[in-house]
N, C-alpha and C positions, 0 to 999 in steps of 0.2 A: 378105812372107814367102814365102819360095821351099822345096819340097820337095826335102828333102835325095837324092840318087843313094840312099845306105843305105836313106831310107825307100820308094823308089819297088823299088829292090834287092827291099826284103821282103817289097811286093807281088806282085811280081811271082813273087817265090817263090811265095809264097799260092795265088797263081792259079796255077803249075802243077802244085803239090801236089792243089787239087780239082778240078782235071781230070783227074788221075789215079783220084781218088774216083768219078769218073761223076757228081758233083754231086747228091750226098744231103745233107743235112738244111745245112740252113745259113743434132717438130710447128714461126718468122716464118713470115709467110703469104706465098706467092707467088703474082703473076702472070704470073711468067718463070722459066720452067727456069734455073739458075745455070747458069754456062759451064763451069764445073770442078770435076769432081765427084772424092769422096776416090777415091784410086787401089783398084782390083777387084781379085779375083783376078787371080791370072797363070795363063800357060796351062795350068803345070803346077801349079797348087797346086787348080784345081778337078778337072786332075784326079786330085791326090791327096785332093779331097772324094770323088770318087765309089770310088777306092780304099779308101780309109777306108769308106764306108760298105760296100764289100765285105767288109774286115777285121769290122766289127764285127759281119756279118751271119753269119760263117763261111764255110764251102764251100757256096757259091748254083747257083744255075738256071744253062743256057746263057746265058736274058738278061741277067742282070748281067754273069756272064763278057764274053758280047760288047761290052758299055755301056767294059768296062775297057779291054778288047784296040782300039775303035775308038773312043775319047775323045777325039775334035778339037778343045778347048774353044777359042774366039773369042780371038784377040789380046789383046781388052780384056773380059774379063766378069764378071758382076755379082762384090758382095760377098755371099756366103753369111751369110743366120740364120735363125733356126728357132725356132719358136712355144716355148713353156714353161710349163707348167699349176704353180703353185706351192703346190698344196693337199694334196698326198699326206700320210696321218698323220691327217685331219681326218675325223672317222667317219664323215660326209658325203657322203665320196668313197670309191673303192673303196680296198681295199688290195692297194697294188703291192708289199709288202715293203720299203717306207724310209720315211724320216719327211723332207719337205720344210723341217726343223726341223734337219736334221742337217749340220753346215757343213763336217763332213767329206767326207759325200757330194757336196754342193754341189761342191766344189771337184772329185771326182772325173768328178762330171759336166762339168764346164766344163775339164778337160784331156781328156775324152772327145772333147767337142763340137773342141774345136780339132785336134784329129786327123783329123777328119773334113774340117779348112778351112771349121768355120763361126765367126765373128767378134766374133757376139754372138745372145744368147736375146732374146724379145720376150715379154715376163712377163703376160698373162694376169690383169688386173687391173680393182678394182670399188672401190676406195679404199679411205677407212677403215668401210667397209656389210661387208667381211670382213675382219675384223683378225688371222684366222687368215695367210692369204694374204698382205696389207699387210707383214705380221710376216716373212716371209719371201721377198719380195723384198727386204726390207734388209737380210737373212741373203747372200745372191744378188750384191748388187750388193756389200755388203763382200768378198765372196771373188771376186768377178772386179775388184775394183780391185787385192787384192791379187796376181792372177794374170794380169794388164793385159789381158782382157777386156770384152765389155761387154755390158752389158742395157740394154732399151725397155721402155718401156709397154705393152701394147696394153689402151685403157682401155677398158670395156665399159660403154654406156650401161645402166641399172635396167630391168631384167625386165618388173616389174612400174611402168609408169611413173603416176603419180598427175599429170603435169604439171608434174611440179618437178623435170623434168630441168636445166634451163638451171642453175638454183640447185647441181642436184647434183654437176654437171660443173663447176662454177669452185668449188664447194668442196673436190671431188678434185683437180681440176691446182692448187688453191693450194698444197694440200696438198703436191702431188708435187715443185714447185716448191720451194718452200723447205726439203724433206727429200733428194730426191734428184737435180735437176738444176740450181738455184739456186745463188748464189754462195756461199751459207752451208753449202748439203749436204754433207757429211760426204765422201760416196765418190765426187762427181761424175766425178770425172777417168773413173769406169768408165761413166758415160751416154751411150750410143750420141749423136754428132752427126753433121751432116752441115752442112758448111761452116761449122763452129763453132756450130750452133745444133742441140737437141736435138731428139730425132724423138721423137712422138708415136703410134700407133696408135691408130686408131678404128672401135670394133666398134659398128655402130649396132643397136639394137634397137627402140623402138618409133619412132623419127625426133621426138621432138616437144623435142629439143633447140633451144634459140635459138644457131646456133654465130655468128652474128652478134655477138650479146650476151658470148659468151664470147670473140672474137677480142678487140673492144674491152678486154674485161679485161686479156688479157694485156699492154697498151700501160704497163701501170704494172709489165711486169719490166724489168729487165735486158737479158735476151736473151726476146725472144719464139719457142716453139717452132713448130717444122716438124708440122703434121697433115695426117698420112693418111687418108687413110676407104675401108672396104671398096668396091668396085667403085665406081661414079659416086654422088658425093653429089647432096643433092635439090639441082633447080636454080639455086635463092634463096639457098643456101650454099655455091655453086658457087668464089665467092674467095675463101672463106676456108680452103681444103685445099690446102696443095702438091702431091698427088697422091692416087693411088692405091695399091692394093695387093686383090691377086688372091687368094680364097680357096677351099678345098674345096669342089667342086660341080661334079654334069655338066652343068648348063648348062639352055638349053630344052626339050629333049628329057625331061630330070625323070631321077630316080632311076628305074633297070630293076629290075623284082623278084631278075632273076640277077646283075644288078651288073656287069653289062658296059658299063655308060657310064662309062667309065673319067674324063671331062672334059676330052676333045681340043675338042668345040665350043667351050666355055666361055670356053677356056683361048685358044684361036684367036680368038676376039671382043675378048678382051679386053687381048691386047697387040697386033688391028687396031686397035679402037679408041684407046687409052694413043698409040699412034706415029702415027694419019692425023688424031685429032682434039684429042686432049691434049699436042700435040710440046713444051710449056711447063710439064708437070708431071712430076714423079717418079711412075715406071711400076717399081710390085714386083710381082714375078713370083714365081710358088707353085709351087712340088713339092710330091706327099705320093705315099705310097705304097699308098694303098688309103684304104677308109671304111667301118667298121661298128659303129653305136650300139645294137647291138640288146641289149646288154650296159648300158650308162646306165639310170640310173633317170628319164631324162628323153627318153630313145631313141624313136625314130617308126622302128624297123626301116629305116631308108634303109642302103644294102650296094653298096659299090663294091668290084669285083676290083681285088686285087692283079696279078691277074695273071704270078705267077711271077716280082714282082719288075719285070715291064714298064709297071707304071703309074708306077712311080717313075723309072725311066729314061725315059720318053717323057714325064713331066710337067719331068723335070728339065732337058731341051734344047727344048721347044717353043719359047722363045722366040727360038732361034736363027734363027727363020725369017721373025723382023720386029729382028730386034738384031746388029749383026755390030761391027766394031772402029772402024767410021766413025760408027754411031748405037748408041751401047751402052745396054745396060740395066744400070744403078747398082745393083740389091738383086733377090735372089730368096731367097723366105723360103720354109724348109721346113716343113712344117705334118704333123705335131708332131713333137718331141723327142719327149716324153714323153704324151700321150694317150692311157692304156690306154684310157678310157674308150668310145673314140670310133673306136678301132682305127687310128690314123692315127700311133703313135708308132716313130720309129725306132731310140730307143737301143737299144733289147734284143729285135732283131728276128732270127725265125730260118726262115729258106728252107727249102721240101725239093724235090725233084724232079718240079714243074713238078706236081705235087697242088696247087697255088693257095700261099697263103703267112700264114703263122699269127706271133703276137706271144706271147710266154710270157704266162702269167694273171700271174707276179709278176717287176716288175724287181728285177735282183740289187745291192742296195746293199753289194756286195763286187766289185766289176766296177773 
């Protein structure tokens, strides 16, 4: 998909309307990397991601400005997606002003998201333990099949773990398997893959999963899935993940009370390591735009600056500095679409003038 002259045209309009403004308010398991990975963005379609994500932000800071005016994306780079919290409407959660329930929205969001040049959402998922959520990923994944689209997993191992992870994790990929990425799934054709086999994420939480236990399981599908795991999994289950993938966090240094570790260390460790030690696995690479849970009802006040918009531009090219058109990087995932919760969401984000950078309390499900 190549960005049209007309849409890069419009942009560019955009940008010199607000500068006119002065810029106010605005999962098979591998041991070997595959040799051929699905075709990335092109140069000009990331950077009609980052255009796009100017459009949707309005008339922004110098820094975005500048991120648009001086976008040199890599010959070959990653494929853009971006996280997706699917519980909005659930009293549980806050209220953004839509209902996670509504397929009209859905669909509005997922021609949102591809305007922006990202390719597919990574759904935020806990199996059938939230049938609210469950319920609405298969809302998600029918209207991006129907909009040729795609969504992931990103399955979240039990909170509260009792030791019957192992049990709980091949009860939810059975699950996922024969409803949404299986030969019998209804919407497959929209399930994000990679070299024909389907991608998995995995958010560990207390670690006392057997992923051993559960790779053997998969031997009796079909097509066995590609898994991911946050940052390096433990040792002992070190072959059974295809790779990695990078998430919000500054790193060793910790969370700063004023939010100035923006997660340059973290983020530098982590595609050194992914490219000197892991050259055999899939290496996702993370954007976000900021961090602030002090808002959650599950919140440890941890507070990362936006910074005017330059956190998301400097997270969204760090990898350029270990990835270029001879050793690419295959996925960077934006972390989050939609995350009021957590202050980390981009759809309905609005700049002002270098005051730091704030998220409306409700997204517009008329957008």
């Amino acid at each position: 998909m190549i960005a049209s002259r007309a849409a890069l045209g419009g942009a560019s309009e955009l940008a010199r309307r607000c500068a006119n403004r002065g810029g106010r308010e605005r999962i098979l398991f591998l041991t070997e990397r595959p040799q051929k990975w699905s075709t990335g963005l092109s140069k000009a379609l990331l950077g009609l991601a980052i255009v796009g994500f100017v459009i949707g932000m309005g008339c922004t800071t110098p820094g975005i400005r500048h991120t648009l005016a001086n976008a040199q994306a890599p010959s070959s780079s990653p494929k853009l997606l971006a996280v997706y919290m699917p519980w909005f409407g659930d009293p549980s959660h806050k209220d953004v002003g839509y209902s996670s329930q509504d397929p009209a929205l859905l669909r509005r969001q997922i021609q949102q998201a591809r305007g922006l040049g990202i390719s597919a959402f990574v759904v935020d998922w806990y199996g059938e333990s939230r049938p609210y959520s469950d319920h609405n990923f298969a809302l998600l994944q029918e209207a991006s099949s129907e909009s040729h689209f795609h969504v992931a997993l990103l399955y979240n191992e039990p909170e509260d773990d009792d030791h019957q992870g192992t049990e709980e994790a091949i009860a939810a990929l059975d699950k996922a398997y024969k409803t949404y990425f299986g030969p019998k799934a209804k919407d497959r054709d929209a399930y994000l893959t990679d070299q024909g086999r389907p991608v998995i994420f995995i958010f560990p939480k207390r670690g006392h999963t057997d992923w051993d236990r559960v790779r053997q399981h998969f031997s009796s599908w079909d097509v066995a899935p590609l898994l991911i795991y946050k940052d390096e999994p433990p040792v002992n289950y070190a072959g059974d993940f295809a790779g990695s993938y990078a998430w919000v966090q500054p790193g060793h240094q910790g969370w700063k009370p004023d939010g100035s570790n923006w997660g340059e260390q973290y983020l530098d460790s982590f595609y050194k390591t992914m490219k000197n030690q892991h050259p055999d696995k899939i290496a996702v690479g993370a954007a976000w735009p900021g961090f602030d849970d002090s808002g959650a009802k599950w919140g440890l006040n941890r507070h990362m600056q936006s910074r005017c918009g330059r956190t998301f531009e400097d997270t969204l090219s760090l990898y350029r500095r270990y990835y270029d058109g001879a050793t690419a990087l295959p996925y960077l995932l934006v972390e989050t679409w939609n995350d009021y919760e957590e202050g980390t969401a981009i759809e309905n984000r609005v700049a002002n003038a270098c005051g730091g950078e704030k998220q409306n309390s409700q997204a517009q499900s008329t957008r």
